[in-house]
N, C-alpha and C positions, 0 to 999 in steps of 0.2 A: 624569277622569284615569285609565287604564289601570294598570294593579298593576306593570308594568315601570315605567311613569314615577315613581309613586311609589316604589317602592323605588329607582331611582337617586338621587331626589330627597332620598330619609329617608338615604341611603348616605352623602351629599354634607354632608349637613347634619351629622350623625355624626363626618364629618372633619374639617370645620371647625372644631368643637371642641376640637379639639388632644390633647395629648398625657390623660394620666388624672390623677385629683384631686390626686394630690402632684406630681405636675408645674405645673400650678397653683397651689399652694402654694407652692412652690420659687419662680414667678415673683414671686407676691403678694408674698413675704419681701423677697423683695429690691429690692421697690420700683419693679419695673420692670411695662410693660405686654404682655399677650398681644398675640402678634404679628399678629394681623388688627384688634386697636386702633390698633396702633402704624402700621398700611398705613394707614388713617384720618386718621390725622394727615399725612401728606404728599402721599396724590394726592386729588384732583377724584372720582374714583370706580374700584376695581379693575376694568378691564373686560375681560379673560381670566386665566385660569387654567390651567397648566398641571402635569400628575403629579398632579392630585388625589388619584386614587388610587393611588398609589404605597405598596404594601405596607397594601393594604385590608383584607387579611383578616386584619391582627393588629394586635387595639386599643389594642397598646402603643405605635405608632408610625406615629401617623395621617400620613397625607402624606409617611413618612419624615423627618420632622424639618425642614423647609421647603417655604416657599409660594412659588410662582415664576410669573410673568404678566408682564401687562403695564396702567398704568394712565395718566392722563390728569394733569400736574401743570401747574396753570395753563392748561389745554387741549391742553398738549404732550404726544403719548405718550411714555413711560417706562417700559423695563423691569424688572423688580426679582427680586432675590434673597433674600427674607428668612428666617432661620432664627427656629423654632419652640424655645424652650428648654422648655416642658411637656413634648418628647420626647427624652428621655436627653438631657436638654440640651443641646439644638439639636445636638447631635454628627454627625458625616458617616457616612451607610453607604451602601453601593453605589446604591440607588437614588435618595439624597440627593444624590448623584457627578453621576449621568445626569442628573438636574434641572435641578443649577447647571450643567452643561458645555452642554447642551441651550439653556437663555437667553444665555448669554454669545454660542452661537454664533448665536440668532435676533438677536441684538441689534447684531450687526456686520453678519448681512445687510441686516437692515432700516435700519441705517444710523439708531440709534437710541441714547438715553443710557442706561448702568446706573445703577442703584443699588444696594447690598448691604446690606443692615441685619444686620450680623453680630452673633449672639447663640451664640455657638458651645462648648464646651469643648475641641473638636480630630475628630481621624477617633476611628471605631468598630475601635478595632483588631483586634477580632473577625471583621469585616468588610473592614476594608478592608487591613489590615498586610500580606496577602502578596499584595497587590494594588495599591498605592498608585505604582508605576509603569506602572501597565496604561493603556493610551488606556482613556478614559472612567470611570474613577477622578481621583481628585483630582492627582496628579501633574498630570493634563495643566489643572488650574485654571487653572497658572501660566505655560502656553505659552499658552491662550486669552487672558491678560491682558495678555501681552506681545504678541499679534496686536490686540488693541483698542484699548492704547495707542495715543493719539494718531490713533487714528481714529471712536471715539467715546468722548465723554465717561464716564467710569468715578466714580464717588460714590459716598463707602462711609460708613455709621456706625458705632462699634465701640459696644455697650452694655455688655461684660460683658469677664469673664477670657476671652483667646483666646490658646492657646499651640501652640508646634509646626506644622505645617504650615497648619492654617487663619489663622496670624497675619501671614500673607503676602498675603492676602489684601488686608487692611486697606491695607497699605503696598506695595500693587502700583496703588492707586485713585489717576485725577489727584488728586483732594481729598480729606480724607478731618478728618470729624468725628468726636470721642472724648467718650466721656461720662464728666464728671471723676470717677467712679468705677470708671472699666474700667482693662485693664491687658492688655498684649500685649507676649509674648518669645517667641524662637526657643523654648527650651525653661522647663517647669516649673517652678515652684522644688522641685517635690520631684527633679525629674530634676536640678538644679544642686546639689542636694545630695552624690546621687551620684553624680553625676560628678566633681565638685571640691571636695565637703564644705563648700561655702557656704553657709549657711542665710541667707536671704534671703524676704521677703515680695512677696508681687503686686505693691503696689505700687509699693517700691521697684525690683524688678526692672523693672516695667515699666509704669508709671502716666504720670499726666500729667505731673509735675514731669519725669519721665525723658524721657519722646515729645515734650511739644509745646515744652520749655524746652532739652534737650542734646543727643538725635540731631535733632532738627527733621522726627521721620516724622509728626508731625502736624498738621495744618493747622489747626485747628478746636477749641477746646473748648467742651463744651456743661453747662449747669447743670440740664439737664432735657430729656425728650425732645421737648416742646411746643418748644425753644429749639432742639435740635438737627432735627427737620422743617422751622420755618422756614427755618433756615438754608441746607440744602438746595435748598428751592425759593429761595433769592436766588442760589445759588451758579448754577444751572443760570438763574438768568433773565441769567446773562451770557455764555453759554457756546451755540452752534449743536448742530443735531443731531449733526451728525460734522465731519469736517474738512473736507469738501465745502461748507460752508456757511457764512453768516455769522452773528455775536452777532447776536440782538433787537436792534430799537431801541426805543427810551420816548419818551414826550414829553420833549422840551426840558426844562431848569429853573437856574433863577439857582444861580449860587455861593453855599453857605454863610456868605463873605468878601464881602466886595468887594474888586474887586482894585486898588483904590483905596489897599487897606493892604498890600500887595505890600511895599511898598518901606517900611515901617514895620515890619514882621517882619520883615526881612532888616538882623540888623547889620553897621554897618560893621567893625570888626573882623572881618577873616576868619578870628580863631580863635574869635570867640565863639560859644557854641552857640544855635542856638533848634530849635524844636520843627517839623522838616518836612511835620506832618503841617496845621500852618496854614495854609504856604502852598500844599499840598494844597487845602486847604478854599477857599480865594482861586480855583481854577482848575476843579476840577471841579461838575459841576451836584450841588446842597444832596441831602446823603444818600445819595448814590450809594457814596462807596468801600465799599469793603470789603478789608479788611487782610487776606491771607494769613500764617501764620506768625506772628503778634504776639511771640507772647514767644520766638521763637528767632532770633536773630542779631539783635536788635533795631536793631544800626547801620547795616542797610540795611534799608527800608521796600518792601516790594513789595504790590500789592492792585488790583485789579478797581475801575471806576470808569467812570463815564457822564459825556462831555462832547459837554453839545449833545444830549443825547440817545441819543449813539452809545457803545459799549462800548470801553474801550483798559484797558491793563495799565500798572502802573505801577513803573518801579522807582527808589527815590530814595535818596540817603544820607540819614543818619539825624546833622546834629553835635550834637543832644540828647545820642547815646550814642557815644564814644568817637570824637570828633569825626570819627565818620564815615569814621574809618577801613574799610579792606574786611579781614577777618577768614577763615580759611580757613572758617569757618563760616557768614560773608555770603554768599563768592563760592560756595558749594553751592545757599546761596538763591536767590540769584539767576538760577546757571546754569538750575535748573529752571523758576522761574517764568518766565522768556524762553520755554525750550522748551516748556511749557505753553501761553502765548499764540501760539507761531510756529504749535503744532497747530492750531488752534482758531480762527485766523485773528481773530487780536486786536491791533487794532497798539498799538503802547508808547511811551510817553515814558519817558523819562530824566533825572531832575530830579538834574542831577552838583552837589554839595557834599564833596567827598573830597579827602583829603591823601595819596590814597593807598593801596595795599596794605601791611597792617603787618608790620612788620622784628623781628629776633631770633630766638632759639634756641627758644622755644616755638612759633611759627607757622610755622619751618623744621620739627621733629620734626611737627608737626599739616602738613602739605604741602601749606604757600600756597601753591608757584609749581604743582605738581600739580592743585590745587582752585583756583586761579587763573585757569589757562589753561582751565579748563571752562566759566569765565563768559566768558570772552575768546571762546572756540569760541563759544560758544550766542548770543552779541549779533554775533558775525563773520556766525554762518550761517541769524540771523534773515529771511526773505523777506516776513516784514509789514511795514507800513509802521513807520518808529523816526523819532522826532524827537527830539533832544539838544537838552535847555535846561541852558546852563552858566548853574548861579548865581551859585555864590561860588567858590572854589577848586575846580579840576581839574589834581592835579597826577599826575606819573609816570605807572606805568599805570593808574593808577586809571580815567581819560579813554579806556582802552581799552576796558576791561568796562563800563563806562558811554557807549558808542556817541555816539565822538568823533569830532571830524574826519576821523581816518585811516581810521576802519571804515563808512564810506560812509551815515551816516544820512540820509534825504531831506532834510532841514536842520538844522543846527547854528544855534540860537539861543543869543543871549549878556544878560546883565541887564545893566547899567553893573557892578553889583560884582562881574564874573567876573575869573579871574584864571587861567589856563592855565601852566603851567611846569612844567618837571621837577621841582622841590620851592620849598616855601616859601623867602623869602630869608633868615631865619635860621638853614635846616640849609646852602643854599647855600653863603653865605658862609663857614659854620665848615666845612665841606667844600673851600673853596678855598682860603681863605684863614688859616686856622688857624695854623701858624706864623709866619706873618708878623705876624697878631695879637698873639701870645704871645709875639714878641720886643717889643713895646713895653713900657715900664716904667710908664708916664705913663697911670695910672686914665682920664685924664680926654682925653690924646690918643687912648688905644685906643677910649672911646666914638664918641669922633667919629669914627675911621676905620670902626668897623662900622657906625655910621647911616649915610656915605656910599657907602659899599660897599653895605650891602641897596637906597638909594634906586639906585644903578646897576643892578645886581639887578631892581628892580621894575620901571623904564622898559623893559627888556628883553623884559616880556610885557606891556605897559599895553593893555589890551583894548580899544579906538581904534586901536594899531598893529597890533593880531592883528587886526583887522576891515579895517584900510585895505590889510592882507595877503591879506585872504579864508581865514582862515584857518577865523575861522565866519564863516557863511552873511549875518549879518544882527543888528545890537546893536540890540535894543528897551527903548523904557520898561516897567518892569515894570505898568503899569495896563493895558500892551498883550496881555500873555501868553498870559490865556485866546483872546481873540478871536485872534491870531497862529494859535492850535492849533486852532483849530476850523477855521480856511480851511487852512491845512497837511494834517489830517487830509484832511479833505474832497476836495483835490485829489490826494492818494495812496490814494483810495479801492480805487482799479481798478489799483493798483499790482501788477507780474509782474515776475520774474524768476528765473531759472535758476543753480543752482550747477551748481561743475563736475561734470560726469559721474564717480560713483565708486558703491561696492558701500555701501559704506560709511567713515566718519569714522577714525582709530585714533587720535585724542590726548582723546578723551573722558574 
């Protein structure tokens, strides 16, 4: 070996190492792992590296505070972002800038997925403050992210406190994992101090109870980084390189269920609640979903899932929880993980159980019909394949945002207990008939007149007459369902079509 090879070689190795002892330290305390461990844990092997040496010749800040390449997860290449906290705490300066702006943009030519492993404190304002709108500066992180959107998969982990401009990051990524100890807000809490003399902690301002349970900016929590790597590589084993592409397929595999108890989870009472994610388990192959969002907006179910083998998106009401009502806080859910799958070329089912979009003076000020009509857009202007399975009640427009008849799904299937109407027949009837009710005196005639009123009521949508109308596509027995959607799928495989010509959308 020649004395140039080895000193690049002894240079190399030197930066690898990362930041200096108390940087280390700082990591060790806090429980987390140095970041070329932490590459380890989620790809097959790093196999380039890029800005190694970026700001080589001062030891305070090997690599500038991140690693950036590209590696192989599951045999898939993958490009990654990860920040160094041994170095001023993974913090942003100029050459750290050019790194990450440098990957994001190899990552869209080559038509390839990120990852981010953000371990950050924010920018180096020493560095970077009278610069942070400059191209190639951080500013322009957030145009590159909006140019990747939805044309390759974007993956982010948060492990630590990330505030102020690097916290955009995290919640600029399709998916995005948090480690139930981190915490990410626009600003500080020392900055929310003074600004508004709030004293407030990390993670009230900005932890898990906050991101993955009230704004809904998280998709993911994780108990440990071994738990948050896996996760990642499931997320991306459902997901194509770009949007050119299609989900992996798997082998085949039985339903968790049999769908033989289809119709035994399903009560008759269409107000009573069960648990949607059973009959989930009854239709998809054993192991596959995967829940996006769990604990936010939990009355509608959305999640990743393998039938047959093949990849689909799911979005189902939830009447466990608030019978499944849609919530300005579902139809946000919703809207996105549609447009998620539409990217990604993921087709969806729609497992409709809803009474509806909900009414009153808190969901008016929270702006259902605003946040309503986004889910409505995103299931109208879906071009993957959607198939609508009506279970139990599809009333108003709920039947809209959940890709009903009228919004063109390649079929509209029905169970025997589906039930289609503008609302149930007890808000009906007290909607039509109310005073005429309330002039009777007679306990006992007024009942009967509302039992035959809601039974007129009921005949009016009896799903054998909406089917004899074509209204849906086709009423199957529920032991039918899985097998129904695997030949549905399958023949809208190679499914095309064109929306109208426009620049863009304006009721987003």
């Amino acid at each position: 070996m020649g004395e140039r090879e080895r000193r690049l070689i002894e240079e190399r190795e030197r930066i690898r190492q990362g930041g200096p002892p108390r940087g280390h330290e700082r990591q060790r305390a806090a429980g987390k792992l140095f970041v070329r461990d932490r590459l380890r844990l989620f790809f097959d092997a790093v196999e380039t590296e890029t800005g190694t040496f970026a700001r080589y010749d001062d030891p305070e800040l090997a690599a500038d505070g991140v690693v950036t390449g590209s590696g192989t997860i599951d045999g898939r290449p993958v490009f990654f972002i990860a920040s160094d906290y041994t170095v001023k705490a993974g913090s942003v300066g100029i050459r750290h800038a050019q790194k990450f702006l440098a990957t994001q943009k190899a990552a869209l030519r080559a038509r390839r997925p990120i990852v981010y492993l953000v371990d950050s404190s924010g920018a180096r304002i020493d560095e970077t403050g009278g610069h942070h709108v400059d191209p190639g500066s951080i500013g322009e992180f957030y145009y590159m992210h909006s140019l990747l959107s939805g044309a390759v998969p974007q993956i982010g982990v948060l492990y630590g406190t990330c505030f102020a401009g690097t916290a955009y990051t995290p919640v600029f990524t399709d998916l995005l994992v948090m480690m139930k100890d981190a915490a990410m807000a626009i600003a500080s809490p020392r900055m929310v101090e003074v600004a508004i003399g709030q004293k407030v902690t990390p993670e009230a301002l900005g932890g898990v109870e906050v991101h993955a349970k009230k704004s809904g900016s998280v998709h993911f929590v994780a108990e440990s980084e071994e738990e948050a790597a896996a996760l990642v590589r499931r997320i991306l084993s459902y997901l194509p390189d770009s949007s050119d592409g299609r989900p992996p397929s798997a082998p085949p595999v039985d339903p968790a269920r049999d769908p033989e108890e289809i119709d035994a989870i399903l009560p008759e009472d269409p107000n009573r609640p069960y648990d949607v994610r059973r009959l989930i388990e009854a239709i998809v192959d054993a192991g596959s979903f995967l829940e996006v969002k769990a604990m936010y907006a939990p009355e509608l179910v959305t999640g990743f899932a393998r039938l047959g083998g093949e990849v689909i998106g799911i979005v189902a009401n939830q009447p466990a929880v608030k019978g499944g009502t849609i919530f300005p806080e579902s139809a946000d859910k919703g809207a996105e993980f549609v447009w998620l799958c539409d990217a990604y070329n993921i087709p969806l089912l729609y497992l409709v159980d809803t009474p509806g979009f909900m009414v009153g003076t808190m969901v008016e000020q929270n702006a259902i019909l605003r946040r309503g009509r986004k889910f409505i857009f995103a299931t109208a202007s879906a071009t993957v394949p959607r198939v609508s399975v009506v279970v139990r009640k599809a009333y108003g427009a709920g039947i809209y945002a959940m890709s009903g008849p009228a919004f063109h799904p390649d079929v509209t299937l029905a169970l025997p207990s589906a039930e289609i109407a503008v609302m149930g027949p007890e808000a009906a009837v007290n909607a039509v008939y109310y005073n005429k009710i309330q002039a009777i005196e007679d306990p006992e005639e007024r009942k009967r007149l509302v039992e035959r009123l809601r039974a007129e009521y009921r005949a009016g949508y009896d799903i054998y007459k909406l089917a004899g109308e074509l209204v849906v596509d086709e009423l199957i027995p529920p032991k039918e369902l899985r097998t129904q959607l695997m030949r549905y799928f399958e023949l809208f495989r190679e499914k095309h079509i064109e929306l109208p010509r426009r620049k863009h959308a304006t009721i987003i």
